[in-house]
VMD Tcl script that draws the C-alpha trace (Angstrom):
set ca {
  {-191.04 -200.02 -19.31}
  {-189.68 -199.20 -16.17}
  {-186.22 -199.93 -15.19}
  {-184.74 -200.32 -11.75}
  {-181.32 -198.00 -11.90}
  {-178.40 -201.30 -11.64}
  {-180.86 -204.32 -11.09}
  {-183.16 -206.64 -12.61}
  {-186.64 -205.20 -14.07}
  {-188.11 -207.29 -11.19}
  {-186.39 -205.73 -8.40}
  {-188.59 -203.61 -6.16}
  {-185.71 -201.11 -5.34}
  {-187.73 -197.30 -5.91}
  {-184.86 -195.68 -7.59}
  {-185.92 -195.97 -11.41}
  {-185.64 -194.15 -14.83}
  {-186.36 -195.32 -18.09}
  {-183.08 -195.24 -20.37}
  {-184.39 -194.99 -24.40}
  {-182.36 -198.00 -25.64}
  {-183.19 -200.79 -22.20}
  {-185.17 -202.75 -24.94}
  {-182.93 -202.97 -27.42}
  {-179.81 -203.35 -25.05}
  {-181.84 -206.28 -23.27}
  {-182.76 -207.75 -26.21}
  {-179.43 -208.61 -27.76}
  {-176.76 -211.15 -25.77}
  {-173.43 -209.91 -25.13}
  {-170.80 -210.82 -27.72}
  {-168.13 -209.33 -26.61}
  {-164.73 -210.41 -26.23}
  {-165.62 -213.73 -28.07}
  {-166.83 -216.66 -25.78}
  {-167.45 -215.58 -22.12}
  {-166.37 -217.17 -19.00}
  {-169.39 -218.04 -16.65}
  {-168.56 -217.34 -13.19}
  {-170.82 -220.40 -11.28}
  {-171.00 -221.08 -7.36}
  {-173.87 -222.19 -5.18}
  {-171.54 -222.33 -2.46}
  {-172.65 -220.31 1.19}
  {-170.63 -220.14 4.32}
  {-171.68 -219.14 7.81}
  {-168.80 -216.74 8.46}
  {-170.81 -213.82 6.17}
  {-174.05 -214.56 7.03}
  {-173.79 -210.69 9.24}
  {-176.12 -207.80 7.75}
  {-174.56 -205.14 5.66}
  {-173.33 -202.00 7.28}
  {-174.70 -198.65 7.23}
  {-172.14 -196.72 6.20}
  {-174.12 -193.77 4.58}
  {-173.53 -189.97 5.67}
  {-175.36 -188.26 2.87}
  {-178.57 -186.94 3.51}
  {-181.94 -188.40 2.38}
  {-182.26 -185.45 0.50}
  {-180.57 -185.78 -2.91}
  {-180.43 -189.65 -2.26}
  {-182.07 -190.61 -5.36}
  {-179.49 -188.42 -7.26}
  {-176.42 -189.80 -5.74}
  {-177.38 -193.57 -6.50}
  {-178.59 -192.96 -10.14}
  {-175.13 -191.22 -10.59}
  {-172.82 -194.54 -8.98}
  {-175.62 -197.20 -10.44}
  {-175.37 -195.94 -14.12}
  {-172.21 -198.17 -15.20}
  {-173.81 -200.82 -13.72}
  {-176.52 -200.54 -16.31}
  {-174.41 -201.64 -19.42}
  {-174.24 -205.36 -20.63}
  {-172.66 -207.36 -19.37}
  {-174.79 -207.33 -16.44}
  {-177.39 -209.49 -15.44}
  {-176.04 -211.42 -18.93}
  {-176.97 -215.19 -18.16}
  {-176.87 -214.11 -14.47}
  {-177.35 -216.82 -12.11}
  {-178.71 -216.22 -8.52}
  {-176.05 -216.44 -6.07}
  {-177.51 -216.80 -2.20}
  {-177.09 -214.03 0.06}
  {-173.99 -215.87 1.47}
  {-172.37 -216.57 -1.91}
  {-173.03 -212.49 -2.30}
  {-171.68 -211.33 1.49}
  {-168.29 -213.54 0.99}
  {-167.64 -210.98 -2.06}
  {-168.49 -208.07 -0.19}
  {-166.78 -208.94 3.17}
  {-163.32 -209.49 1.06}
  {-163.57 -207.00 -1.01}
  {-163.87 -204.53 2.09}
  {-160.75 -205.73 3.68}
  {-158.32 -204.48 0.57}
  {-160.40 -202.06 -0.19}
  {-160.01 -198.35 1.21}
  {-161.53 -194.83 0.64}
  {-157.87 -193.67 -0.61}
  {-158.11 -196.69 -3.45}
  {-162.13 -195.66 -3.79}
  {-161.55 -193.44 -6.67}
  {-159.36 -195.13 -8.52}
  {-161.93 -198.41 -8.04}
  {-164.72 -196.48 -9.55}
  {-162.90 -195.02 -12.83}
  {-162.21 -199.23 -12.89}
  {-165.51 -199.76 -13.10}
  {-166.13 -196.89 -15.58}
  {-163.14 -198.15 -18.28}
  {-164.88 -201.83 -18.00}
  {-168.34 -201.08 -18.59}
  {-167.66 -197.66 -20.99}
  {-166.34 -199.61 -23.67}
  {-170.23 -200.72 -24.70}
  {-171.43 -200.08 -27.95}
  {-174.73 -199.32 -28.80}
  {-174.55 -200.21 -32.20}
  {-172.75 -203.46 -32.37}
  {-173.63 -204.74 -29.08}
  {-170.04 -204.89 -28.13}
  {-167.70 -204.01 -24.93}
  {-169.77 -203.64 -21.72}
  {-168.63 -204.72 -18.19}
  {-167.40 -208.18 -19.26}
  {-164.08 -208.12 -17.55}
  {-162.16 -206.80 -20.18}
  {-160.11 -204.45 -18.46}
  {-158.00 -206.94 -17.15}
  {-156.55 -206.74 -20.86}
  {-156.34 -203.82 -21.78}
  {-154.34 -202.27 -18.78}
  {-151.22 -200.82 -21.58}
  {-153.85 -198.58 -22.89}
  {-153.25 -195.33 -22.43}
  {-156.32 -194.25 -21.49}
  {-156.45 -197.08 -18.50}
  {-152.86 -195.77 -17.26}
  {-153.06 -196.59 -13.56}
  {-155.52 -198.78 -13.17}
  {-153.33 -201.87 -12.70}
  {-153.30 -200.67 -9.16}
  {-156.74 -201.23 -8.70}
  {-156.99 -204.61 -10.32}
  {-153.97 -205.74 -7.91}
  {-156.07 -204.68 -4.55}
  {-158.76 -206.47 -5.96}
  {-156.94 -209.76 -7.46}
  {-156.26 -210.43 -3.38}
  {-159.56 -209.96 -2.90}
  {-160.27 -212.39 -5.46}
  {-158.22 -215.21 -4.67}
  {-159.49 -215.21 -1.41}
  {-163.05 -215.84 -2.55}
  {-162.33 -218.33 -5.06}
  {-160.96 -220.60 -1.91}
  {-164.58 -220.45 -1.28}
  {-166.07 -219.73 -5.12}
  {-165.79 -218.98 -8.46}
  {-166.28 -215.23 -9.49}
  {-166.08 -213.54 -12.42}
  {-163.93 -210.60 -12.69}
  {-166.49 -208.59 -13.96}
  {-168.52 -209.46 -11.13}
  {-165.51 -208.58 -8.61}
  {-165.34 -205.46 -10.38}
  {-169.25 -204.44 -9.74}
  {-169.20 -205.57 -6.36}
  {-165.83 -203.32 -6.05}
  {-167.63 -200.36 -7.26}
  {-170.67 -200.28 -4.99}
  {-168.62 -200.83 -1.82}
  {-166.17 -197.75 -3.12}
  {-169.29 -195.58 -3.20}
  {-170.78 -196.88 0.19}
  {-167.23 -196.52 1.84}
  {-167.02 -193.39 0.85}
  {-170.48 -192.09 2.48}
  {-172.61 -192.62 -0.85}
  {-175.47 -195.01 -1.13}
  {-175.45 -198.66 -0.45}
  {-175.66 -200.11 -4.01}
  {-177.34 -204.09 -4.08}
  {-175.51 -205.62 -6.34}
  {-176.24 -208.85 -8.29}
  {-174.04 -210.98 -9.46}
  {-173.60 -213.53 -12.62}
  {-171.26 -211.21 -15.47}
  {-169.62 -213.11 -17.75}
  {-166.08 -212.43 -18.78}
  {-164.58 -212.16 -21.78}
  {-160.96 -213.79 -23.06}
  {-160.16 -211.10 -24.99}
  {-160.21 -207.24 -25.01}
  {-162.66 -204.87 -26.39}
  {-162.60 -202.83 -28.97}
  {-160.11 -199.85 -28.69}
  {-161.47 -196.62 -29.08}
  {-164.53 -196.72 -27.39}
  {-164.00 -194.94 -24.14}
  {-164.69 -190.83 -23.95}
  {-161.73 -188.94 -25.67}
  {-160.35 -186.08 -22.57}
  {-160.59 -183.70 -25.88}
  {-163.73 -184.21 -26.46}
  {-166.38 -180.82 -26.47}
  {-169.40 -180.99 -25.46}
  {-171.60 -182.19 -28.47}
  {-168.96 -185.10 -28.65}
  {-169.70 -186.06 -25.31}
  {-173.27 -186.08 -25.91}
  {-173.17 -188.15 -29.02}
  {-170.30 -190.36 -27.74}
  {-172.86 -191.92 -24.45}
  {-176.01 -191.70 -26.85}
  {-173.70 -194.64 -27.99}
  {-173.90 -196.27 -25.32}
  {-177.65 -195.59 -24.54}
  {-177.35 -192.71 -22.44}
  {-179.19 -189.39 -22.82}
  {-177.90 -186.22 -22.15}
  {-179.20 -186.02 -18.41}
  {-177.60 -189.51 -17.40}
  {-174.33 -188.04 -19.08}
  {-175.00 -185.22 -16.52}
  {-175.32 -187.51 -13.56}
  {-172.68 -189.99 -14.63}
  {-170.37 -187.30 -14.13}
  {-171.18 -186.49 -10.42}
  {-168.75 -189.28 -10.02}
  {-165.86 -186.72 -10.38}
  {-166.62 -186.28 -6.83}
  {-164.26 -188.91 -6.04}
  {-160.56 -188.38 -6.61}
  {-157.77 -185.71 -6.04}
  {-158.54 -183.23 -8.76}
  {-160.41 -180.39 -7.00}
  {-164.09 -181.66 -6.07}
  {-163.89 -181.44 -2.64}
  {-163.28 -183.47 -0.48}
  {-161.38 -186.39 -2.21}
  {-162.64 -189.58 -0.19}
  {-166.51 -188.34 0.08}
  {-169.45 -189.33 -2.59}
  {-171.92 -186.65 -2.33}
  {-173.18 -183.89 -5.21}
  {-170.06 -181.28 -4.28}
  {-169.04 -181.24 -7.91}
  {-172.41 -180.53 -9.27}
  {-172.46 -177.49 -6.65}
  {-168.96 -176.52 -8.13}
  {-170.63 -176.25 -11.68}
  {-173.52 -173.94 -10.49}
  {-171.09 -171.47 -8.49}
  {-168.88 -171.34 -11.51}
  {-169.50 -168.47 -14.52}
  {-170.85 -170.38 -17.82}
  {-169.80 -169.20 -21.11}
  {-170.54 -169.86 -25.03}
  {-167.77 -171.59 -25.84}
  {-168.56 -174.87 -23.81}
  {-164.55 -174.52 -21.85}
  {-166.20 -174.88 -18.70}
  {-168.41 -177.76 -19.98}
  {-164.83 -179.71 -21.17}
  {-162.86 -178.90 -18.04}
  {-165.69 -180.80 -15.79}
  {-167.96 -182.96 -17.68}
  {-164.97 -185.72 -19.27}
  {-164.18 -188.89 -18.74}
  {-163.00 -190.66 -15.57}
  {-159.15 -190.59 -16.54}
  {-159.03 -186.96 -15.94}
  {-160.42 -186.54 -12.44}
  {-160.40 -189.73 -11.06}
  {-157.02 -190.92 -10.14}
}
mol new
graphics top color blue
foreach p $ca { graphics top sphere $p radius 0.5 }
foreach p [lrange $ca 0 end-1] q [lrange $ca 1 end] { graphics top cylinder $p $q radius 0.2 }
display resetview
């Protein structure tokens, strides 16, 4: 079956892959975090109702790439769970609030959010997934930081829900796609309708830095992902301070990084770039 990369199966978006484990992943409801939180509005307003901005500077060329690499998160339950369909102008109030806090120096640091909520999914037990979690589980090490990202967005947030409910998993999504569209990557359509949990995942389940290689692989073949998504997944790197380029710019710079470095048998050059967000998004 063929999957559209962040959306429903019915969407008619033409970036697509088929991830192995889609059936079973769609198959089983969410049970994370205990009893979700459904995040409910049918409300629209007039003041969003403008079209979505353009804000893409990458190339056609490579395009399918770049939005299979910031879609993949997207892709883990917790989305589309239950969804309801929000109108357009439920959607744009989101957007247009989320842009006013948001900026491309808080981009990176937005995307590893969105990473640390929705990396948490197990395969196996059907638990973690982009539920919301995060928002308790901010004393873990591995999510050092990211408090700073849920208090830009927590303005954004109350300033919906004067207008409507929304989940935080849902803020979180929405959050994500406009990081990677402010920063000159794809525009991401994002639906809405995550559930959130009331408690935290699972500890344990994000990417270890000290991981090699073969732990990598068999840590997101967890999660559902094969090798080559790992690959792609990791493009994200692109964003941040740590020596991808430029910082505040979503294009495929890190992948040309890998392919001008020397390779060698022991994998170090494999560890140093291909880990999890903590290390090179900050």
């Amino acid at each position: 079956m063929r999957i559209s990369v962040g959306f429903e199966p019915r969407t008619t978006n033409p970036f697509f892959f088929e991830p192995k484990q889609w059936r079973k992943i769609k198959s089983h409801p969410s049970n994370s975090g205990g009893k979700p939180i459904r995040a409910l509005s049918t409300t629209t307003t007039k003041e969003y109702n403008g079209g979505t901005r353009d804000r893409s500077s990458v190339s056609s060329h490579g395009r399918r790439g770049l939005l299979l690499m910031a879609s993949l998160p997207l892709l883990l339950p917790g989305f589309n769970v239950n969804a309801e369909e929000l109108s357009d102008g439920g959607i744009l109030i989101i957007k247009e609030e989320v842009r006013k806090v948001l900026s491309k120096a808080k981009a990176a640091g937005v995307l590893r959010l969105v990473f640390h909520d929705a990396g948490t999914f197990d395969l196996e037990d059907n638990s973690g997934g982009m539920n919301g979690s995060i928002i308790y589980e901010l004393e873990r090490p591995e999510n050092a930081g990211l408090s700073k990202s849920i208090k830009v967005l927590e303005r954004a947030k109350l300033e919906v829900e004067k207008v409507q409910q929304v989940s935080w998993a849902d803020m979180i999504a929405m959050a994500g796609a406009e990081a990677v569209s402010l920063c000159g990557g794809p525009q991401i359509p994002v639906r809405l309708g995550r559930l959130d949990a009331r408690v935290p995942d699972p500890e344990g389940k994000l990417p270890l830095e000290s991981l090699d290689a073969s732990e990598l692989k068999k840590c997101f073949l967890k999660k559902g992902f094969s090798t080559q998504e790992l690959v792609v997944l990791s493009g994200a790197h692109t964003l941040g301070g740590k020596g991808f380029g430029n910082p505040n710019t979503f294009d495929n710079i890190y992948f040309k990084i890998l392919l001008e470095k020397p390779w060698t048998t022991s994998g170090k050059l494999f560890n140093k770039c291909v880990v999890h967000t903590s290390l090179y998004i900050t």
